[in-house]
TORKOL-37369 format. One record per atom (N, C-alpha, C, O, CB): residue number from 0; residue in one letter; atom name; x, y, z. Coordinates in nm, 3 decimals. Each point is the difference from the previous one (the first is absolute). Glycine has a CB too. Layout:
// residues N
  pos  code  site        x        y        z
  NUM     a    CA        X        Y        Z
...
This chain:
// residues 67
  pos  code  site        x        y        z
    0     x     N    6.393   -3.542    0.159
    0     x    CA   -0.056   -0.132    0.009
    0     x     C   -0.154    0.012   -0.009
    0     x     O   -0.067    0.077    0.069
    0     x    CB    0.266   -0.160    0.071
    1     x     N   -0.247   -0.003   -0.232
    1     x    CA   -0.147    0.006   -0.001
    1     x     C   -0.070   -0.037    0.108
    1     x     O    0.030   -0.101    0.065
    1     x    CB   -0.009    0.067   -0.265
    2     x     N   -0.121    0.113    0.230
    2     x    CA   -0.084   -0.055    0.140
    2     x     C   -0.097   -0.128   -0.027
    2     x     O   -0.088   -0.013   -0.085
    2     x    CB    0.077    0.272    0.173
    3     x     N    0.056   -0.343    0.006
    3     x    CA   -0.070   -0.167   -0.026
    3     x     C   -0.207    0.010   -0.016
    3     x     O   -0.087    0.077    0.040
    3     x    CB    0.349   -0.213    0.174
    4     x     N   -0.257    0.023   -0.288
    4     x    CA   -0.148    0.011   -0.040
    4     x     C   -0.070   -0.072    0.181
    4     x     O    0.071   -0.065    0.077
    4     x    CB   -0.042    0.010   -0.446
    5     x     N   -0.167    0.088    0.394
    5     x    CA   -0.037   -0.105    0.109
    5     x     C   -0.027   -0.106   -0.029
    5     x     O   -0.033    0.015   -0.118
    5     x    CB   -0.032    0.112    0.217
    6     x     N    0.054   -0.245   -0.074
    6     x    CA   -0.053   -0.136   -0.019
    6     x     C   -0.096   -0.038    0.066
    6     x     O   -0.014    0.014    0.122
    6     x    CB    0.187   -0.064   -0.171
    7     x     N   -0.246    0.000   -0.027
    7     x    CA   -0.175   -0.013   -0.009
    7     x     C    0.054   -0.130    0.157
    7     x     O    0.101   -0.063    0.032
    7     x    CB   -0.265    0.099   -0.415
    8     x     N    0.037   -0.017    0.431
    8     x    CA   -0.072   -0.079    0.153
    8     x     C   -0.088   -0.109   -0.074
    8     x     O   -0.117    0.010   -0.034
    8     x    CB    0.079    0.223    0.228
    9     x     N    0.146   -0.370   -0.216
    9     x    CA   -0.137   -0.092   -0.073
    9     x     C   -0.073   -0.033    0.101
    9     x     O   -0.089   -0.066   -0.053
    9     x    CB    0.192   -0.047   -0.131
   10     x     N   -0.134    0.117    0.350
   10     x    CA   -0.075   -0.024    0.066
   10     x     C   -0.166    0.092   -0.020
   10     x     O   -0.121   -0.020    0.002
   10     x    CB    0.366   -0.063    0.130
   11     x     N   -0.162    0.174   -0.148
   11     x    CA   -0.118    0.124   -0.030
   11     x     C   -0.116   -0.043   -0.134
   11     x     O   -0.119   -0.030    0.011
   11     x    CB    0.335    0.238    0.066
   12     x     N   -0.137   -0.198   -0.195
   12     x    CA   -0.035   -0.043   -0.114
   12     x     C   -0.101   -0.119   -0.009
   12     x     O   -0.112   -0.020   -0.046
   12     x    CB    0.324    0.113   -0.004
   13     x     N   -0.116   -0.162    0.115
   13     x    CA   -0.142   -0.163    0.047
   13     x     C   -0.126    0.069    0.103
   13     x     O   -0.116   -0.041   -0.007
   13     x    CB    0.346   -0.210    0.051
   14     x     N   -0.204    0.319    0.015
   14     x    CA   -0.134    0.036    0.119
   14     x     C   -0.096    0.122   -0.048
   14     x     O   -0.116    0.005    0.041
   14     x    CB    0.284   -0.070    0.176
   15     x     N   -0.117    0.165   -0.305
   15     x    CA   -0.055    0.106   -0.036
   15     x     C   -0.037    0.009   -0.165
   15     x     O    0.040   -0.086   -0.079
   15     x    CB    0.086    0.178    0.293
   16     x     N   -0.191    0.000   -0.246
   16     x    CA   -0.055   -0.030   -0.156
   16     x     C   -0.072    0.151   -0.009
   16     x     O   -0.109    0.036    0.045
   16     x    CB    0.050   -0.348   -0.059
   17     x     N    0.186    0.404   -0.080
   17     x    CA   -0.045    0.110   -0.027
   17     x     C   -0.100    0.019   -0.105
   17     x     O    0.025   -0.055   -0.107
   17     x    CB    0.167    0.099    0.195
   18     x     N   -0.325    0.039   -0.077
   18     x    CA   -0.108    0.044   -0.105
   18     x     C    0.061    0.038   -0.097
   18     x     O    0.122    0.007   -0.009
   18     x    CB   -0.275    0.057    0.138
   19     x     N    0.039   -0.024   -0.248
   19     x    CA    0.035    0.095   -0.097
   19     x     C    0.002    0.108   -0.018
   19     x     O    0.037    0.068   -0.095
   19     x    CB   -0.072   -0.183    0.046
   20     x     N   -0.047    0.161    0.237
   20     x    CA    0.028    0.156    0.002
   20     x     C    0.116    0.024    0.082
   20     x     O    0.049    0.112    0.019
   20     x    CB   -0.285   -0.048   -0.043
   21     x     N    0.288   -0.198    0.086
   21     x    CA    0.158    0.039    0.129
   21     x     C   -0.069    0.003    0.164
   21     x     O    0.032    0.074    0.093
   21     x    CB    0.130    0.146   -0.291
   22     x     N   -0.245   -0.305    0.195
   22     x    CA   -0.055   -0.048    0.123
   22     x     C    0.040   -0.076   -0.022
   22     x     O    0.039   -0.034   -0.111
   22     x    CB   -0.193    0.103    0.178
   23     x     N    0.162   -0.158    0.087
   23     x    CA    0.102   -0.087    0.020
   23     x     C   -0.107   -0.161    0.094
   23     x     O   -0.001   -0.022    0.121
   23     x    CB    0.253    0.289   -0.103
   24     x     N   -0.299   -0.321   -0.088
   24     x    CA   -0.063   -0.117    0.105
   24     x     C    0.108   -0.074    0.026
   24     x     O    0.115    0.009   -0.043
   24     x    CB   -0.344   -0.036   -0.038
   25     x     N    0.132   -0.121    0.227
   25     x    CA    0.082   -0.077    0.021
   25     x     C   -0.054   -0.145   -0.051
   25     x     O   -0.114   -0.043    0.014
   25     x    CB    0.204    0.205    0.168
   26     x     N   -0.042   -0.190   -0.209
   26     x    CA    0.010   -0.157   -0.147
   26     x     C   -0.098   -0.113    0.088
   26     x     O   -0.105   -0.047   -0.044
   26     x    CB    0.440    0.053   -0.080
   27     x     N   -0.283   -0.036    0.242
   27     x    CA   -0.034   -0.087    0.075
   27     x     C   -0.027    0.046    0.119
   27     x     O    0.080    0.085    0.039
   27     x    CB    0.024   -0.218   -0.156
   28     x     N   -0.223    0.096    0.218
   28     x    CA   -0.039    0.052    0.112
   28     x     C    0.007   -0.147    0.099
   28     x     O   -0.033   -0.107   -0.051
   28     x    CB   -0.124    0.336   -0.068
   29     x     N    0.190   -0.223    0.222
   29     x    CA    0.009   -0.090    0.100
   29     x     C   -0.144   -0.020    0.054
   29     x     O   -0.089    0.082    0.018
   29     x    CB    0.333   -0.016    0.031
   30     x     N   -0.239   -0.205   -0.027
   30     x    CA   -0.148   -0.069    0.070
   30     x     C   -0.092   -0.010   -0.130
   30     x     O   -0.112    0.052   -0.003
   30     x    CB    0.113    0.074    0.271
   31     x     N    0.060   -0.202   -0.384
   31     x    CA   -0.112   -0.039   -0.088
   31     x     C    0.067   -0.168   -0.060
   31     x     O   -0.044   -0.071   -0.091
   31     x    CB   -0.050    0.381    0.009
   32     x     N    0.203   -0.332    0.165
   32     x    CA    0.062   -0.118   -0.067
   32     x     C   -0.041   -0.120    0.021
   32     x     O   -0.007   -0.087   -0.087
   32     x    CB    0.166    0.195    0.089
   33     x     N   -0.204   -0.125    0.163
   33     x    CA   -0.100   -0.133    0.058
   33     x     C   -0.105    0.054    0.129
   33     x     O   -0.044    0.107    0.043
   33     x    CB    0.267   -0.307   -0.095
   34     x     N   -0.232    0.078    0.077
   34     x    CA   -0.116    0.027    0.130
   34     x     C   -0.097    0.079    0.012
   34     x     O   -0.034    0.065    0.099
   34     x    CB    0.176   -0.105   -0.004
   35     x     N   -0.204    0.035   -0.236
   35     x    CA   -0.075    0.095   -0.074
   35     x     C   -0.172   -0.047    0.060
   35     x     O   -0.095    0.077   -0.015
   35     x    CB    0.304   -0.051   -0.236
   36     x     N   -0.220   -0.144    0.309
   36     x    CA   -0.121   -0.027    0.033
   36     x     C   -0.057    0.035    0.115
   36     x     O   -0.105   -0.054    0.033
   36     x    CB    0.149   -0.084   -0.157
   37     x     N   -0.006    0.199    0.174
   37     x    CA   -0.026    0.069    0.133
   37     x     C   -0.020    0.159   -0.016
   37     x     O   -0.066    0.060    0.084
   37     x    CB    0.211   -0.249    0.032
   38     x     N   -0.095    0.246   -0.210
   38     x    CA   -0.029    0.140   -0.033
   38     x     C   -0.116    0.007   -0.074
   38     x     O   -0.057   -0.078   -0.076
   38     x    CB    0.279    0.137    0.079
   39     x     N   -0.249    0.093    0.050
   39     x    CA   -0.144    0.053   -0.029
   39     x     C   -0.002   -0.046   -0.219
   39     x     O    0.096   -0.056   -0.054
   39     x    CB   -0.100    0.340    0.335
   40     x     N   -0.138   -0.238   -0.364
   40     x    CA    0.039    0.005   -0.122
   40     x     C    0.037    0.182    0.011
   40     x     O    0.045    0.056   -0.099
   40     x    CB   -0.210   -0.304   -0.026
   41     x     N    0.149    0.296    0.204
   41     x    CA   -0.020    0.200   -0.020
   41     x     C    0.199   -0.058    0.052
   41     x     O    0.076    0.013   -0.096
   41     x    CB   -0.446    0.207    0.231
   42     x     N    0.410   -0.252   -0.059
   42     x    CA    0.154   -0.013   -0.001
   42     x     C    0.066   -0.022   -0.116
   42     x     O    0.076    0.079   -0.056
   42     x    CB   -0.099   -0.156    0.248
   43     x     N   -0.011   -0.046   -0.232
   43     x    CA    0.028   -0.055   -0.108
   43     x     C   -0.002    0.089   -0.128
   43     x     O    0.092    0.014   -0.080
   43     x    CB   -0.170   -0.205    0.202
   44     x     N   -0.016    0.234   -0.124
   44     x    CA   -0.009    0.157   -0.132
   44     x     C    0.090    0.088    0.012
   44     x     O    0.080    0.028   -0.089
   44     x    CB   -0.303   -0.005    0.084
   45     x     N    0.219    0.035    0.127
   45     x    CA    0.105    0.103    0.019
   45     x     C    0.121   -0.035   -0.022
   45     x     O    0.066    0.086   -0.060
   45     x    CB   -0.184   -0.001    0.197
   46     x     N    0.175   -0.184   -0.110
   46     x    CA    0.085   -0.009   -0.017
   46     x     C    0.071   -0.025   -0.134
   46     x     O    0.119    0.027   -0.019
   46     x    CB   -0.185   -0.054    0.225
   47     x     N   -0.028   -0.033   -0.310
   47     x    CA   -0.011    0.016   -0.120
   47     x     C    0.096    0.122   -0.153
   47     x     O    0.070   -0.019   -0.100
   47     x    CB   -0.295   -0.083    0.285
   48     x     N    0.170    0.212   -0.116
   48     x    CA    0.032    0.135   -0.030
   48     x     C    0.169    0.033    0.081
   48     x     O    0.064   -0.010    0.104
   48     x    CB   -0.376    0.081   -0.120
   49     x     N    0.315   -0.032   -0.101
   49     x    CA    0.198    0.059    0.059
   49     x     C   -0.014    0.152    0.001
   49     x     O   -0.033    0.074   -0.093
   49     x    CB    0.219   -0.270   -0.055
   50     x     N   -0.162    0.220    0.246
   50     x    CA    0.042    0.133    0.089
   50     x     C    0.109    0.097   -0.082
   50     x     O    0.103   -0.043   -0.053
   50     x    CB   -0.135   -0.107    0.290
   51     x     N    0.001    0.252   -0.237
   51     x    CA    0.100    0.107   -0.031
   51     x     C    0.113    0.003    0.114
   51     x     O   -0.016   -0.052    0.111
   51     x    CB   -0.173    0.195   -0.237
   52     x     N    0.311   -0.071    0.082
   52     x    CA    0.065    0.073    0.151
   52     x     C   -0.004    0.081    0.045
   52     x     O    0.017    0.082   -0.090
   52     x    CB    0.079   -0.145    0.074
   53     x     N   -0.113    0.135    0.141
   53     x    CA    0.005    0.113    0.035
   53     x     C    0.085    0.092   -0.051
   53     x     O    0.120   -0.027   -0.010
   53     x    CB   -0.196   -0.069    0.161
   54     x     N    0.032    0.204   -0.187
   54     x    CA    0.121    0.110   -0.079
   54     x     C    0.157   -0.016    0.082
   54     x     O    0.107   -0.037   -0.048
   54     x    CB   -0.325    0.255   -0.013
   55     x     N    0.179   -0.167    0.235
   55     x    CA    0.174   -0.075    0.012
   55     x     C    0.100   -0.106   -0.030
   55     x     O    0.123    0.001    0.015
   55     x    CB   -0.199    0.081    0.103
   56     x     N    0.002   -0.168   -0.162
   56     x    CA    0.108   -0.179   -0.011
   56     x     C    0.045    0.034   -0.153
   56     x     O    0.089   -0.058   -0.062
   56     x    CB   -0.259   -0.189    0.224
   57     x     N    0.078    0.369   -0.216
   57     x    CA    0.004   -0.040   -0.192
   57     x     C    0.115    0.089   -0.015
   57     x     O    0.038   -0.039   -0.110
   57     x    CB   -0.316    0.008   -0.004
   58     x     N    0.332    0.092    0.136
   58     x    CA    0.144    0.043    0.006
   58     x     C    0.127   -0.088   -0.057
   58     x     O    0.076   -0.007   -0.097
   58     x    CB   -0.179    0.115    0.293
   59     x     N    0.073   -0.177   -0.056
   59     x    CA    0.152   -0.094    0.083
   59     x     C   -0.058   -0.084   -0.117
   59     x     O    0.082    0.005   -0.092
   59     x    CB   -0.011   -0.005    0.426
   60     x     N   -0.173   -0.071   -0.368
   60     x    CA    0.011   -0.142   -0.083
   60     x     C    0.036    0.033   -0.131
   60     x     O    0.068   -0.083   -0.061
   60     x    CB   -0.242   -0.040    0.184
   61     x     N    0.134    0.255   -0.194
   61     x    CA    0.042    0.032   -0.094
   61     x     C    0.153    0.055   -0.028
   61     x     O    0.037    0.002   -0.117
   61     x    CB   -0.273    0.009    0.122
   62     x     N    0.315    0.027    0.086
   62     x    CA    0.110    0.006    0.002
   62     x     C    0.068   -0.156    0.003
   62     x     O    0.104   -0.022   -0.061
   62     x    CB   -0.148    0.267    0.159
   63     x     N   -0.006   -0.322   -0.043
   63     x    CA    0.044   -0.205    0.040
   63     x     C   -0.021   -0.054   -0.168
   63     x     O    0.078   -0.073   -0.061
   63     x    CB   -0.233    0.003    0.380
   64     x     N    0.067    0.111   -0.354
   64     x    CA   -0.076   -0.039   -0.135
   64     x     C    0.113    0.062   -0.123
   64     x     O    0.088   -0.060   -0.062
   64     x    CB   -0.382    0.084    0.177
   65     x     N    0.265    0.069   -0.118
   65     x    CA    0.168    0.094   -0.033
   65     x     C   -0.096    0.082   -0.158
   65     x     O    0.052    0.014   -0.111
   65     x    CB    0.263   -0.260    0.203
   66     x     N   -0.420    0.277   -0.066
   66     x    CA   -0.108    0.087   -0.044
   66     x     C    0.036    0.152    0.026
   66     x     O   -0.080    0.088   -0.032
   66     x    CB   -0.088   -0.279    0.081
């Protein structure tokens, strides 16, 4: 019997967004959607920029991802 393929994590897929070198950012960062007038503009920037993952998480998501 053939061994079953994995099936892709569309949760993952929507939240993560692999490079063109196989780094792995995250698509969307929390605390930029409202109530934006009360945060610093240096908050507001940072938050701007999407984050890599730490080498441990890039594993597991790439196995979810089915990479």
């Amino acid at each position: 019997m053939p061994k079953q393929k994995l099936k892709t994590k569309k949760n993952v897929i929507k939240r993560f967004k692999v490079t063109g070198t196989g780094k792995i950012k995250i698509k969307r960062l929390s605390g930029r959607g409202h109530l934006l007038a009360h945060k610093s503009s240096k908050r507001k920037r940072q938050l701007k920029r999407q984050p890599l993952i730490q080498k441990s998480g890039v594993q597991l998501i790439k196995k979810q991802i089915g990479i």
